[in-house]
C-alpha positions in Angstrom: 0.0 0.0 0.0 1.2 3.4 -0.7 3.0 5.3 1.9 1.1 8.6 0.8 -2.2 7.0 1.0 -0.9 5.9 5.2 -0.4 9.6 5.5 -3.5 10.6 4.2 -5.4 8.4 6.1 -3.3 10.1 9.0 -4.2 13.3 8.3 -7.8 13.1 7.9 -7.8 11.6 11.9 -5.4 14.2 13.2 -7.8 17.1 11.6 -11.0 15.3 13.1 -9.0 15.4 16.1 -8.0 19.0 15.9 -12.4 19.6 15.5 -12.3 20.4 11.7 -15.7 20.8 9.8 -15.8 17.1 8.3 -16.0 17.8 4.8 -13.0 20.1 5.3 -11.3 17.1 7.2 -11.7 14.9 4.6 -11.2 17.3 1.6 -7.6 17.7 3.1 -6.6 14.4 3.2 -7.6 14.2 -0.7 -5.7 17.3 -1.5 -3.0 15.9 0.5 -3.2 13.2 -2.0 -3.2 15.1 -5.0 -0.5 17.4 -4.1 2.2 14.6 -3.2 1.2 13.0 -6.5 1.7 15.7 -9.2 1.4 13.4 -11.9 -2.6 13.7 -11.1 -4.0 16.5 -12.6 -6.5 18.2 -9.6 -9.2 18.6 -12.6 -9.8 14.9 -11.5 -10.3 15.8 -7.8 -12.7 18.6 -8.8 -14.6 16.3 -11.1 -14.4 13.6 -8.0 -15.9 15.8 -5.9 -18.5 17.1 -8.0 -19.3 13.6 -9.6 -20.3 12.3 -6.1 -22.5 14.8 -5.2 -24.7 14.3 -8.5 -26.1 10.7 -8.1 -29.7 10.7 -8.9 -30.9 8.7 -6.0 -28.9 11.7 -3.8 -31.7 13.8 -4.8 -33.8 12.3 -2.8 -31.9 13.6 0.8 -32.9 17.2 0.1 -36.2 16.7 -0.4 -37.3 14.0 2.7 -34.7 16.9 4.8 -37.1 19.5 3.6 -40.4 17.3 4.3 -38.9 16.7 7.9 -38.5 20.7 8.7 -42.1 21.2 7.0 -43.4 18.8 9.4 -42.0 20.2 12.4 -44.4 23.2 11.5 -47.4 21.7 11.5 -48.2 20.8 14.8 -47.3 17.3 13.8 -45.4 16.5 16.8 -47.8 17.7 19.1 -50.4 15.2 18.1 -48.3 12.2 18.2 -47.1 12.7 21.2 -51.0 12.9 22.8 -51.4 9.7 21.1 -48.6 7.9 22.8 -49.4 9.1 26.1 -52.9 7.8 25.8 -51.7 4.3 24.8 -48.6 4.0 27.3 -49.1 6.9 29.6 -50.0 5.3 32.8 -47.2 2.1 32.6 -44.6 2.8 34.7 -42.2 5.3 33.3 -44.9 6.4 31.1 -43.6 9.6 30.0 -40.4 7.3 29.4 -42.1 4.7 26.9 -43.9 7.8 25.5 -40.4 9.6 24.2 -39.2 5.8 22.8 -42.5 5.7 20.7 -42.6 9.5 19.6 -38.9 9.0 18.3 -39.9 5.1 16.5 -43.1 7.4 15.1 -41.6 10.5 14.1 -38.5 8.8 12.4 -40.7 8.1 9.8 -41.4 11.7 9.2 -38.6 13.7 9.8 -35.7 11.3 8.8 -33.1 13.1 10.8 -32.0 11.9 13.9 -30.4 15.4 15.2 -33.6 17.4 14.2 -35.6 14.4 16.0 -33.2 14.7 19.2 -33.2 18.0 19.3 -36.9 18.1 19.1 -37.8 15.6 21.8 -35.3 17.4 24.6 -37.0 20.5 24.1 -40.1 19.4 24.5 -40.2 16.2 26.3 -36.9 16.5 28.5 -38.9 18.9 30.9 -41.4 17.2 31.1 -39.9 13.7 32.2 -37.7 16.1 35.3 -41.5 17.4 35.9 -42.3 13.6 36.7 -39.2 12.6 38.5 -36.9 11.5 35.8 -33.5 12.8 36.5 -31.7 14.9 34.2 -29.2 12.7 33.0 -31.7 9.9 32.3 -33.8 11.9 30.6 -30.8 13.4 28.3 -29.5 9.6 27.6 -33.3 8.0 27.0 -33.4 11.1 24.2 -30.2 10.7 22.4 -30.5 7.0 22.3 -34.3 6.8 21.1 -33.1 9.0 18.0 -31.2 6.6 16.8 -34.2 4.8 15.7 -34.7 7.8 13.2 -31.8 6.4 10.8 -33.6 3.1 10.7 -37.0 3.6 10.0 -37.5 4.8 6.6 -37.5 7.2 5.0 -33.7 7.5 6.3 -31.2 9.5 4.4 -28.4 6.7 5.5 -30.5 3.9 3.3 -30.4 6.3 0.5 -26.7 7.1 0.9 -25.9 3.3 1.4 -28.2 2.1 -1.7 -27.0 5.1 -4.3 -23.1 3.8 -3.0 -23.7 0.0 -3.0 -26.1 -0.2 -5.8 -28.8 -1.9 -4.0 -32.8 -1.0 -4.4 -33.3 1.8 -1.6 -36.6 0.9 -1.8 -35.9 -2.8 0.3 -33.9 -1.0 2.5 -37.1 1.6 3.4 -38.6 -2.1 4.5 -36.0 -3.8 5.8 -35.3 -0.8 8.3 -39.1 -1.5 10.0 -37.7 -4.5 11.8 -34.3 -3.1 13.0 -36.1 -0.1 14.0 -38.7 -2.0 16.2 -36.4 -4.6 17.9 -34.4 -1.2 18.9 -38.0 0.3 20.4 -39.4 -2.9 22.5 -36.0 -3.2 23.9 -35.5 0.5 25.0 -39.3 0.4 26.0 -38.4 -2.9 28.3 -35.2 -1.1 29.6 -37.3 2.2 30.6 -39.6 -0.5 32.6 -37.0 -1.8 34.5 -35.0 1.1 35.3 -37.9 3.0 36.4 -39.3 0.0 38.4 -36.1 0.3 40.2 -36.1 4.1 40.8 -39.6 4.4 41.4 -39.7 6.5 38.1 -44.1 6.9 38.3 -46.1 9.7 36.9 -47.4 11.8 40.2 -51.1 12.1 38.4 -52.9 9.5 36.5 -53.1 10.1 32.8 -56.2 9.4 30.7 -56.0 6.1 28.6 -59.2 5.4 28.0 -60.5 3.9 25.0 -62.3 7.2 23.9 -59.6 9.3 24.1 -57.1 6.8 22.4 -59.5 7.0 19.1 -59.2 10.8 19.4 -56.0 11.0 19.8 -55.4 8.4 16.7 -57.3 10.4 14.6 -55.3 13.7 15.4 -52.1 11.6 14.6 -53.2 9.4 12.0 -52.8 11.8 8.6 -49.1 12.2 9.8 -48.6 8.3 10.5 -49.8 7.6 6.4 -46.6 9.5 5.3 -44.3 6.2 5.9 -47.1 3.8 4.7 -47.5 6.2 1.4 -43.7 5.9 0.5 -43.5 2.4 0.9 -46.5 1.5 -0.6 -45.8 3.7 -3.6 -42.4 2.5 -4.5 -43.4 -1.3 -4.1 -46.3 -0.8 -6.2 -44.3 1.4 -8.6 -46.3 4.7 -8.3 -42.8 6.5 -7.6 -38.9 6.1 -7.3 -37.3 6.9 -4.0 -36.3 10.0 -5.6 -39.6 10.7 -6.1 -40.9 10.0 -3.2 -39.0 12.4 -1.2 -41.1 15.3 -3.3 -44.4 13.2 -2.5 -43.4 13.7 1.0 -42.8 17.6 1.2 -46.6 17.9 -1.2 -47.9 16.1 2.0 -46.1 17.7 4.6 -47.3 21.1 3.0 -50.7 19.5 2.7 -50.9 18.6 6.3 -49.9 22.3 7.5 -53.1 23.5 5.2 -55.0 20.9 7.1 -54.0 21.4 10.7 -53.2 25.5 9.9 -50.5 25.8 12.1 -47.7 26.3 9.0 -47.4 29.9 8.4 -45.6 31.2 5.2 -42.9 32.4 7.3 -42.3 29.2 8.3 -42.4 27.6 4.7 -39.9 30.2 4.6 -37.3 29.6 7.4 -38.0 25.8 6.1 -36.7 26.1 2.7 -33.6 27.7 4.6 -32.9 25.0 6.9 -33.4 22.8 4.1 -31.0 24.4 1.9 -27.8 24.7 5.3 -28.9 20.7 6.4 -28.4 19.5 2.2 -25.6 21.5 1.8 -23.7 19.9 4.8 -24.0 16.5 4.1 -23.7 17.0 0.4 -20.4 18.8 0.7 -19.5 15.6 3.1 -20.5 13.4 0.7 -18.6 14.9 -2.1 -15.4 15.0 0.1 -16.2 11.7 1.0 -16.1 10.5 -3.2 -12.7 11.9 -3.6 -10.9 10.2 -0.7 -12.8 7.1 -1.6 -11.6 7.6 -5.7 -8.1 7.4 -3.7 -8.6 4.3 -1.8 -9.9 2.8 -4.9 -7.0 3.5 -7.2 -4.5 2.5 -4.8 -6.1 -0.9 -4.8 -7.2 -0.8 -0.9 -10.5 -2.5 -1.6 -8.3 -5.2 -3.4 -5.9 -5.5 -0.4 -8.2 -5.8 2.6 -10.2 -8.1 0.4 -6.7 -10.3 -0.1 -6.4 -9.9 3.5 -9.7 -11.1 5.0 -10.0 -14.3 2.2 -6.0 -15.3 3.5 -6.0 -14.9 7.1 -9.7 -14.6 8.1 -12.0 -16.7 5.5 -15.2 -17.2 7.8 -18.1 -15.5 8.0 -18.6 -14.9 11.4 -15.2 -13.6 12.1 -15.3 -11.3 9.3 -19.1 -9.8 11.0 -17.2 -10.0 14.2 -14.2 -7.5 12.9 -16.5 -5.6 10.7 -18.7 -4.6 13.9 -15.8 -3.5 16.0 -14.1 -1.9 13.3 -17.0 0.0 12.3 -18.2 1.3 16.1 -14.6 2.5 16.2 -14.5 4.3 13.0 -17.9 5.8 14.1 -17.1 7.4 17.1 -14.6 9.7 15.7 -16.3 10.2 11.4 -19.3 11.3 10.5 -21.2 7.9 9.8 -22.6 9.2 6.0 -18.6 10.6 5.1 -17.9 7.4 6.8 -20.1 5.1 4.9 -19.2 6.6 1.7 -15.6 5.5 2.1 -15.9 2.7 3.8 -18.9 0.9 1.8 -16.9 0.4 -1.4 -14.4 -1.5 0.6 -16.7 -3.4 2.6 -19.5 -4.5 0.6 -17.7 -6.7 -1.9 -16.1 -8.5 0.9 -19.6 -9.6 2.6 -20.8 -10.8 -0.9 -17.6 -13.1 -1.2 -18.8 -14.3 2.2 -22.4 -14.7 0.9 -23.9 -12.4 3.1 -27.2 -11.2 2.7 -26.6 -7.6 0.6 -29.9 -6.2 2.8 -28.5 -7.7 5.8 -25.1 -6.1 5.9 -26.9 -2.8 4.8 -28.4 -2.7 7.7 -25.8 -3.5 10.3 -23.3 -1.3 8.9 -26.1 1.6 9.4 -26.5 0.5 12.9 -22.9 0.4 13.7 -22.9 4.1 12.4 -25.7 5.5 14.6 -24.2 3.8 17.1 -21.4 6.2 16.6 -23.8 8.9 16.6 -24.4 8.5 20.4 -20.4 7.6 21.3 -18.2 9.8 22.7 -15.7 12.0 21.3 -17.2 13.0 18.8 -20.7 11.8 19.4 -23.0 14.5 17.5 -26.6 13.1 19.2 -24.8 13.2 22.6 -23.6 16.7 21.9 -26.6 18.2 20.1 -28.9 16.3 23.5 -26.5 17.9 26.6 -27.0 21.2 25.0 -30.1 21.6 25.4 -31.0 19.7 29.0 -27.7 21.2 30.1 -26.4 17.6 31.4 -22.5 17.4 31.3 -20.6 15.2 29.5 -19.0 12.9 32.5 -22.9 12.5 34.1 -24.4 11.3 30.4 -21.9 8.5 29.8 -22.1 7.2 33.2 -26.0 6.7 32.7 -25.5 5.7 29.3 -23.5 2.4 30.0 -26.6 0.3 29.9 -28.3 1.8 27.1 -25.0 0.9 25.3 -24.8 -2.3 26.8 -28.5 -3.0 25.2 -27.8 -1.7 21.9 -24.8 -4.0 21.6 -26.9 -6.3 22.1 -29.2 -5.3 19.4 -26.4 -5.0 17.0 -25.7 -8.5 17.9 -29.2 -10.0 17.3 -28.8 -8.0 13.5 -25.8 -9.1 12.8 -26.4 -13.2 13.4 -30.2 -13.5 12.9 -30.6 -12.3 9.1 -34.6 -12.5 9.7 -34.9 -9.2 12.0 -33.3 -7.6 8.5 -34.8 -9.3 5.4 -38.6 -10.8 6.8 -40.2 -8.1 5.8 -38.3 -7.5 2.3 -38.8 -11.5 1.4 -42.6 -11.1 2.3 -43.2 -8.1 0.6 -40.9 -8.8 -2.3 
């Protein structure tokens, strides 16, 4: 392997370490590249760069990005969260189960795990210290209930991994419904215990009868279609992914007419969000294509592949190495820049171990929200403590079991193919 390529590699960690912008990270070990190889002309980083920006499945990020913002306009949030404190509300740690099923519910919706964390401390943080939950629990229950939001479609990592690895985004929108509910019962059943032990109870009793779950359902249940509609419209054929991310800002824009609570200011301030949240992660992802054009010609993919098949030719070693190596990776890179260099090298070696292509999709997105939630550079943590004001040192403490438990749901993903491809062989 190419001593420049070491150095690269080298450089892009030292500039993560040093709290560089990603994209800027990345860019630099590229350029680093480039300029120690002046044979290359840098038109080809420049057309690297922009060539991996303009996939046409890509175009579907900006627009479910947009659709999320839109939907945190119209009152959307709100209403689910009345529904899922009339269904769970009175179980012990009710307000607890209720922020696990907001996040499984809205990450259908909004698609971005930050926005959804961000959301859910602002408004349900409070609230949980209002009924006893400490701080810190509250803060780690949050950040680790968002990382449902990558899972459940429509999330922008299954359209990064499918436009990268060339399989139908479409079965990864299903296949993410199982992963994404294992992740909910078992944070749900965690909440139960934990509070069970602390005595974590809501001081008044909260209505859950059967009359105000229908009215509740019916105030949720235009924003609960929006994952159904997606789905069912690319099975049946009615629309690409691509597509389907403009289906789902019409409907986000047809249920702030419906609920009038979107303003046009807010269409407004949308469209800028929209425009700052696509810019970031496109400008990532182009980084990410030129570093990953430089892994490719310097034959890494080729290496690790020669490396795995001679020393390491099984299966479940190979998963083993993969998960560790991944959780490492995403506690100090961005898991999309991450995946974008990282896929390419990966995926061909799980198909010469006849893994399931859905399968492996899957856990390598869970290894990467994982990440998300990891310190140092855990961005959910971060983006969480914030806003509830919990330090650092108090939120990792409480977190060990929640990591503990998701561990264990990588585990169950990783060995049992089912929880991934069920749903895609039934509906397929």
């Amino acid at each position: 392997m190419d001593s420049v390529v070491i150095l690269s590699c080298v450089l892009m960690l030292v500039f993560l370490f040093m709290k560089l912008p990603v994209f800027i990270a990345i860019l630099g070990a590229a350029v680093t590249y480039f300029f120690l190889h002046p044979e290359l002309s840098s038109s080809i980083l420049v057309q690297r760069i922009l060539a991996g920006s303009q996939s046409i499945p890509l175009l579907a990020i900006p627009f479910f990005v947009c659709a999320g913002v839109f939907m945190n306009y119209t009152g959307v949030t709100k209403r689910i969260v009345n529904f899922c404190e009339s269904i769970v509300g009175n179980i012990i740690g009710g307000i607890g189960h209720v922020t696990v099923l907001v996040a499984t519910l809205m990450g259908g919706l909004s698609g971005s795990n930050l926005a959804d964390a961000a959301m859910e401390a602002k408004m349900l943080a409070p609230e949980m210290r209002k009924r006893g939950f400490s701080n810190a629990f509250a803060s780690v229950l949050i950040a680790t209930s968002a990382i449902i939001t990558p899972l459940i479609p429509p999330g922008i990592a299954m359209i990064i991994y499918g436009s990268i690895a060339n399989v139908s985004i479409g079965k990864l929108f299903i296949a993410g419904i199982g992963p994404g509910l294992i992740l909910c019962v078992a944070l749900m059943l965690l909440v139960g215990v934990v509070s069970y032990k602390r005595g974590y109870r809501n001081p008044h009793k909260v209505d859950t009868s059967p009359k105000r779950i229908w009215t509740t359902f019916k105030g949720a249940f235009l924003p609960l279609c929006l994952p159904v509609i997606i789905i069912g419209g690319i099975r049946i054929g009615a629309f690409t992914p691509t597509e389907a991310g403009a289906v789902a800002i019409v409907y986000s824009l047809f249920l702030g007419l419906v609920y009038r609570e979107m303003k046009l200011k807010d269409i407004i301030t949308g469209l800028k969000e929209t425009v700052l949240t696509s810019s970031s992660i496109m400008l990532i992802i182009g980084a990410a294509s030129a570093f990953a054009w430089v892994l490719t010609r310097e034959r890494v993919p080729q290496y690790c592949t020669e490396l795995f098949i001679n020393y390491l030719n099984n299966a479940v070693v190979f998963l083993l190495i993969v998960n560790l190596f991944l959780l490492i990776v995403g506690m100090f890179i961005e898991g999309n820049a991450a995946m974008i260099i990282l896929v390419p090298l990966l995926a061909p070696l799980a198909h010469h171990f006849g893994i399931d292509e859905i399968q492996f999709a899957m856990v390598v997105i869970f290894n990467f929200a994982l990440g998300a939630l990891s310190p140092p550079m855990g961005t959910l943590m971060f983006v969480t403590c914030s806003i509830t004001k919990c330090p650092m040192g108090t939120f990792i403490k409480e977190a060990v079991p929640f990591y503990l438990l998701l561990i264990g749901c990588l585990l169950l993903l990783t060995f049992v193919p089912a929880f991934s491809t069920g749903l895609v062989n039934l509906i397929y």
